[in-house]
C-alpha positions in Angstrom: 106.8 -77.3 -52.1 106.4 -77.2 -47.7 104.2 -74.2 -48.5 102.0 -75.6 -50.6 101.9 -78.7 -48.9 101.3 -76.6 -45.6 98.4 -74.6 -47.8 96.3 -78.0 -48.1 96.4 -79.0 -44.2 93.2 -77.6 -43.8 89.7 -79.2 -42.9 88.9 -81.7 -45.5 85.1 -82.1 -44.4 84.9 -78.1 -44.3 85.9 -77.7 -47.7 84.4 -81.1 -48.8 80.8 -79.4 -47.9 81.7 -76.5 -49.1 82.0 -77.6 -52.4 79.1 -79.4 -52.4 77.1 -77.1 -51.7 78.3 -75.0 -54.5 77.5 -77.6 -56.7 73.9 -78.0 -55.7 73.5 -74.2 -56.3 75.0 -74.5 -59.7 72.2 -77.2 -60.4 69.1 -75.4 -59.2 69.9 -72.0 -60.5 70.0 -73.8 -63.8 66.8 -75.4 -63.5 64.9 -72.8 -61.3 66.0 -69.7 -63.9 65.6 -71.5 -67.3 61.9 -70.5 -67.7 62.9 -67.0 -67.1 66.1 -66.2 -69.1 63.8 -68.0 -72.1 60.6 -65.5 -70.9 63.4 -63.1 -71.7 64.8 -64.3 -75.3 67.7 -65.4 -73.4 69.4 -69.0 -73.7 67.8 -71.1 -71.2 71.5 -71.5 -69.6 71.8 -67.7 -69.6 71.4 -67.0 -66.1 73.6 -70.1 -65.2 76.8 -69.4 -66.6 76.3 -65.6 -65.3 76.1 -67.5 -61.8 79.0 -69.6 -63.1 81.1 -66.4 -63.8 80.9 -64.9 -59.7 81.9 -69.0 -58.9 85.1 -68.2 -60.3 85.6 -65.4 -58.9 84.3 -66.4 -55.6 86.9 -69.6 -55.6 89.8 -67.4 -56.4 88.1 -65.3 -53.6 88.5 -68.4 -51.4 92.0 -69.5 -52.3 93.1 -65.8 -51.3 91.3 -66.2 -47.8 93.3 -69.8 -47.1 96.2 -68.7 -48.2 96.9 -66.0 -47.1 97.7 -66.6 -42.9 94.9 -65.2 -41.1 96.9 -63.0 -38.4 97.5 -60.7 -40.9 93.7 -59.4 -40.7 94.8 -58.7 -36.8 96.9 -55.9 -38.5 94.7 -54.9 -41.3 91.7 -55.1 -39.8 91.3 -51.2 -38.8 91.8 -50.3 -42.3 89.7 -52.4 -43.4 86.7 -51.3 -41.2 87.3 -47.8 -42.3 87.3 -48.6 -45.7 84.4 -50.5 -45.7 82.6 -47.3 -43.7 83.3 -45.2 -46.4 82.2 -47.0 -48.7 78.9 -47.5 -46.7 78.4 -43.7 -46.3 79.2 -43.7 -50.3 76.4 -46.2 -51.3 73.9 -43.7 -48.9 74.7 -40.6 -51.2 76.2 -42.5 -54.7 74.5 -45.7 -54.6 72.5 -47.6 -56.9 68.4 -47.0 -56.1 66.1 -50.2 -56.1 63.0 -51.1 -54.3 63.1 -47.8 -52.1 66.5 -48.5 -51.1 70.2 -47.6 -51.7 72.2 -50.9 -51.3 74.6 -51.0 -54.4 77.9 -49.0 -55.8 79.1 -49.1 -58.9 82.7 -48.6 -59.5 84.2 -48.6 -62.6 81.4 -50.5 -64.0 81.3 -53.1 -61.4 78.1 -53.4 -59.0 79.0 -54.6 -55.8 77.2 -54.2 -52.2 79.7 -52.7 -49.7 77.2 -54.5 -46.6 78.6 -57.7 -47.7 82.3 -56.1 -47.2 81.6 -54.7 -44.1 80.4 -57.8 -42.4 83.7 -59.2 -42.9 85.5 -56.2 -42.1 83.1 -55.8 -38.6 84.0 -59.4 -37.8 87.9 -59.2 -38.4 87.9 -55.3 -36.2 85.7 -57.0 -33.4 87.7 -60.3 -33.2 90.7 -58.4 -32.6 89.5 -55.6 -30.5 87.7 -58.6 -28.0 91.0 -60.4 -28.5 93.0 -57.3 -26.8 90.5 -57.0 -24.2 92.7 -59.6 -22.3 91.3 -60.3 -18.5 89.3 -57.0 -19.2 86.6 -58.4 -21.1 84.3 -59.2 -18.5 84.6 -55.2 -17.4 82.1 -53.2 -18.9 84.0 -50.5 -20.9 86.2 -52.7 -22.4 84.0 -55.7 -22.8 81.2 -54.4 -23.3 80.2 -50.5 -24.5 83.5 -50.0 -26.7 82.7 -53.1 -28.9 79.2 -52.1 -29.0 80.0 -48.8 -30.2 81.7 -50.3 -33.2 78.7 -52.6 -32.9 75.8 -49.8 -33.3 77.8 -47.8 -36.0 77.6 -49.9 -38.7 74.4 -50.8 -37.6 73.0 -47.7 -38.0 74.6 -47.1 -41.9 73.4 -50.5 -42.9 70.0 -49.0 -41.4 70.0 -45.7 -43.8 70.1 -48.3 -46.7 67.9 -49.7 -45.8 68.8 -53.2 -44.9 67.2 -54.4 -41.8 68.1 -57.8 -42.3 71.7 -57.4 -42.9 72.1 -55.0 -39.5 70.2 -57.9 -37.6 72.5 -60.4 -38.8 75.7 -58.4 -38.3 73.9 -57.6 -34.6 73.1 -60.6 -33.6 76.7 -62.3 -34.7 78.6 -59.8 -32.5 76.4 -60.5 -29.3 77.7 -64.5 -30.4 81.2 -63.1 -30.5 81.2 -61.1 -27.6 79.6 -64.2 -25.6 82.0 -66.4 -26.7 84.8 -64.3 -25.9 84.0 -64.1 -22.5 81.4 -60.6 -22.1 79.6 -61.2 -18.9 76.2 -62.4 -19.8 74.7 -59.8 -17.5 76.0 -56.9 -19.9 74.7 -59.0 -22.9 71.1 -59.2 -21.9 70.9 -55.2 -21.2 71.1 -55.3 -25.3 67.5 -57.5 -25.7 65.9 -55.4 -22.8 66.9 -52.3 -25.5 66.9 -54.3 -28.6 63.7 -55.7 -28.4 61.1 -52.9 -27.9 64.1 -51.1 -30.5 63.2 -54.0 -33.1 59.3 -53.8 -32.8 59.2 -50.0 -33.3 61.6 -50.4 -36.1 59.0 -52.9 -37.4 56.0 -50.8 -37.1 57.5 -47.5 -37.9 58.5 -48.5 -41.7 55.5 -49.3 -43.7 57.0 -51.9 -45.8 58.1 -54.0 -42.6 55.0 -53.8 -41.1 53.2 -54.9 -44.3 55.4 -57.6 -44.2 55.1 -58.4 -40.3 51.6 -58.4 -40.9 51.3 -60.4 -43.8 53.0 -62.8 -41.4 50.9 -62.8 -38.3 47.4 -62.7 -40.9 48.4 -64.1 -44.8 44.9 -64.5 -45.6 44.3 -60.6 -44.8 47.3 -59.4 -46.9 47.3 -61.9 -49.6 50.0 -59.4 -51.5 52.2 -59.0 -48.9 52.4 -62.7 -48.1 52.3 -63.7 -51.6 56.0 -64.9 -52.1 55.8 -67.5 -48.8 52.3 -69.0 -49.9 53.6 -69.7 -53.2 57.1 -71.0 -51.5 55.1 -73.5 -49.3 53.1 -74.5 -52.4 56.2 -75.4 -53.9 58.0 -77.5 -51.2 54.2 -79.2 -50.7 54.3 -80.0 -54.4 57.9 -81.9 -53.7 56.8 -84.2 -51.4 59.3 -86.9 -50.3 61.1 -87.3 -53.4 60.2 -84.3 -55.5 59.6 -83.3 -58.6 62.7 -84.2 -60.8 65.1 -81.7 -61.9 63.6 -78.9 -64.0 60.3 -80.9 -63.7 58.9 -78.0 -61.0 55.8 -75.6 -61.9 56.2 -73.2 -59.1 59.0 -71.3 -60.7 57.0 -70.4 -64.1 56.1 -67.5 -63.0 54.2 -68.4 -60.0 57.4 -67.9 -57.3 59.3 -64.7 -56.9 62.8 -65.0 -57.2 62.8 -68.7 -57.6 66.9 -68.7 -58.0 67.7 -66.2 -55.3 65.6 -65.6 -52.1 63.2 -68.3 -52.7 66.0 -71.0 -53.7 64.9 -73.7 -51.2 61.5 -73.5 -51.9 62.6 -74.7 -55.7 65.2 -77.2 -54.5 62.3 -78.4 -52.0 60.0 -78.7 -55.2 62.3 -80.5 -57.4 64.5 -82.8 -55.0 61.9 -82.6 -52.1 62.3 -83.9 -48.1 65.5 -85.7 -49.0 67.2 -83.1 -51.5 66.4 -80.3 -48.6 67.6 -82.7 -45.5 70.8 -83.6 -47.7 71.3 -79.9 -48.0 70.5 -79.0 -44.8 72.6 -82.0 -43.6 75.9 -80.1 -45.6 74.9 -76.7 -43.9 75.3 -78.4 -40.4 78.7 -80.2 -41.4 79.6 -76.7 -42.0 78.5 -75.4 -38.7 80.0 -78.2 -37.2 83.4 -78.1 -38.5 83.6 -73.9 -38.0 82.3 -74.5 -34.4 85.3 -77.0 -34.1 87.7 -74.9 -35.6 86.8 -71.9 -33.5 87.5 -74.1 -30.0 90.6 -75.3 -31.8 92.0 -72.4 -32.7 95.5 -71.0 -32.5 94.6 -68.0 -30.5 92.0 -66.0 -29.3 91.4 -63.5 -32.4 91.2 -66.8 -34.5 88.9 -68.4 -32.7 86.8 -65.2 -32.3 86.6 -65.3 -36.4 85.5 -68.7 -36.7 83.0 -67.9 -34.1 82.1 -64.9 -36.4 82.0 -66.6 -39.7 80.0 -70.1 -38.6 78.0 -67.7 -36.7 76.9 -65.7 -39.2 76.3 -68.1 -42.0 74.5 -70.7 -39.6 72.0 -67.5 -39.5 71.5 -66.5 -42.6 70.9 -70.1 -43.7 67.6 -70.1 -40.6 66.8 -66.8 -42.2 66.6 -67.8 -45.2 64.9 -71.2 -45.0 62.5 -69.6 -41.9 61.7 -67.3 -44.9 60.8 -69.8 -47.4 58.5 -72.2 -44.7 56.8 -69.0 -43.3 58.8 -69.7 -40.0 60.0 -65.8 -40.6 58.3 -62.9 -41.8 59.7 -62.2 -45.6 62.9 -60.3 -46.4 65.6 -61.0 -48.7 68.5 -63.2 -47.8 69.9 -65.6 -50.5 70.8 -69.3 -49.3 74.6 -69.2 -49.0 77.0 -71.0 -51.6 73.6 -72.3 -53.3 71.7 -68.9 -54.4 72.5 -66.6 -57.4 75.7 -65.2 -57.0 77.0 -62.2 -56.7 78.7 -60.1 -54.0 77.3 -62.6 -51.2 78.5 -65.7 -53.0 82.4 -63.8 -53.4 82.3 -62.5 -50.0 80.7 -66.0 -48.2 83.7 -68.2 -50.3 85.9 -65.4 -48.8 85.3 -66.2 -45.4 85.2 -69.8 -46.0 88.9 -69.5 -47.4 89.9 -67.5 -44.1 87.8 -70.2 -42.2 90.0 -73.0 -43.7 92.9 -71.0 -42.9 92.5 -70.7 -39.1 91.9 -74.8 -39.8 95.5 -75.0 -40.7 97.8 -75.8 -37.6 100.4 -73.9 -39.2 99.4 -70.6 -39.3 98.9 -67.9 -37.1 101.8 -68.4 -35.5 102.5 -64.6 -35.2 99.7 -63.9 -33.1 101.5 -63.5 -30.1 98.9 -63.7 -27.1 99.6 -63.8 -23.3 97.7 -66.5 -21.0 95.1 -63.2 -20.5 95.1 -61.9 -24.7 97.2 -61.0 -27.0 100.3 -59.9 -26.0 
């Protein structure tokens, strides 16, 4: 009975918001994918409960992250990381082809994206290796080029998918981490004097990023390139203040790609317009509120390097995804997290909000035993 009392002293708002937003996603995927499940011969609802199916999974997902007490990822974490990079270098060589790129294995007749388990298992390594840094964190070795190693590693297999998105996002969360455990700021910005011209010539040496760059900068020159955000900012200009109604929206018969996955907002923007998007956007920040909170509340260092991790990185791939949708961003695919088509983003983002909630709890990671510089 104490543990299970002790299970539930977690942030209420967190998982309140949480929740909700779930909730939302369940609502719009049923309306946004209706017209094409029926296009299909399928039940309109078809597409629905498939997303209700990986909810499941993703919840019990979740309960498995707040239960179980986070510090034992400070022990598992190295075999986790390998793991996860074999499974990277398997998807390269064994992995499902789509689109010009390798980004799904199938195992035993279940289709999964090993990215989405390594940016957990990067987070958890890199939150404990910056955590045993100690008072040598501001050094460069230790602070600096060994967590960048890691760092550039998995960047580079998530860039033989490829998946530039997903590399930029697991990038740009580790400089957070690093910065917020202490890396001297001087170190940091010697990775955007590199990164930057390393970013543009990835851009204009792959011809389907530069189409898409382009398509950015000029729309009306490369009207097929930029066809998905012109039809994604017809559909949140169709929703006006007050939108549509529920199922009531015309861009997503047949007009807007991917009107339940990477183009979600655009359809919630249609059908619930301004005030459904600033509600949502309003639960995304109580998120990013609460994780920031956690993080400077935290039992110890490697726990408060995770929550800085996992608001970090969700926080990002929300801008990503909305900068998408309102042409803020050049296009790539990133689903809206907890509200988009599940699947192994859904399971893996209820993961970390289950370890989230975890670090939340006051009683746990207690066996974390850190001295005033790290961990012990």
């Amino acid at each position: 009975m104490v543990a299970l009392k002790n299970m539930f002293r977690v942030d209420p708002l967190l998982l309140l918001a949480v929740l909700l937003l779930l909730g939302v996603g369940v609502v719009v995927i049923y309306s946004g994918s209706g017209p094409l499940a029926e296009s299909k011969g399928l039940p309109s609802s078809f597409f629905m409960v498939s997303h209700l199916k990986k909810v499941v999974v993703g919840l019990i997902a979740m309960a498995i992250g707040l239960r179980i007490d986070h510090s034992i990822w400070l022990k598992w974490s190295r075999p986790f990381f390998i793991g996860c990079i074999i499974l990277m270098i398997g998807v390269l060589g064994a992995g499902i082809a789509a689109h010009g790129a390798k980004r799904w294995l199938s195992i035993g007749g279940f289709d999964f994206q090993p990215s989405e388990f390594m940016k957990i298992a990067l987070f958890f390594v890199l939150a404990a290796k910056l955590a045993e840094a100690k008072e040598m964190i501001r050094d460069f070795r230790v602070g600096f080029s060994r967590p960048l190693l890691l760092v550039g590693a998995v960047f580079v297999l998530t860039m033989l998918q490829p998946n530039f998105s997903m590399a930029s996002l697991m990038f740009f969360t580790a400089i957070v981490m690093m910065y917020a455990a202490g890396t001297q700021v001087k170190h940091l910005l010697l990775i955007a004097a590199v990164g930057i011209p390393g970013a543009i010539i990835l851009a204009i040496t792959s011809s389907y990023r530069l189409k898409r760059v382009l398509a950015f900068m000029d729309p009306t020159g490369h009207t097929g390139s930029s066809y998905q955000q012109t039809q994604s900012l017809i559909s949140l200009g169709n929703g006006g203040m007050f939108g549509t109604g529920l199922g009531q929206g015309t861009q997503k018969l047949g007009y807007l790609p991917m009107p339940f996955t990477d183009t979600i907002y655009a359809i919630l923007g249609e059908e619930m317009g301004f005030v459904g998007t600033t509600l949502v956007l309003g639960l995304f920040l109580v998120v990013l509120w609460r994780g920031f909170t956690i993080a400077r509340h935290a039992q110890s260092r490697f726990g408060r390097n995770i929550a800085v991790a996992l608001s970090t990185a969700l926080g990002v791939t929300v801008v990503i995804h909305i900068g998408v949708c309102t042409r803020l961003l050049p296009a790539t695919g990133q689903p809206l997290p907890l509200v988009s088509f599940g699947g192994s983003s859904l399971v893996m983002t209820l993961f970390a909000m289950g370890v989230l909630l975890n670090v939340s709890n006051p009683d746990t990671g207690h066996e974390i035993k850190e001295s005033p510089g790290g961990l012990a």
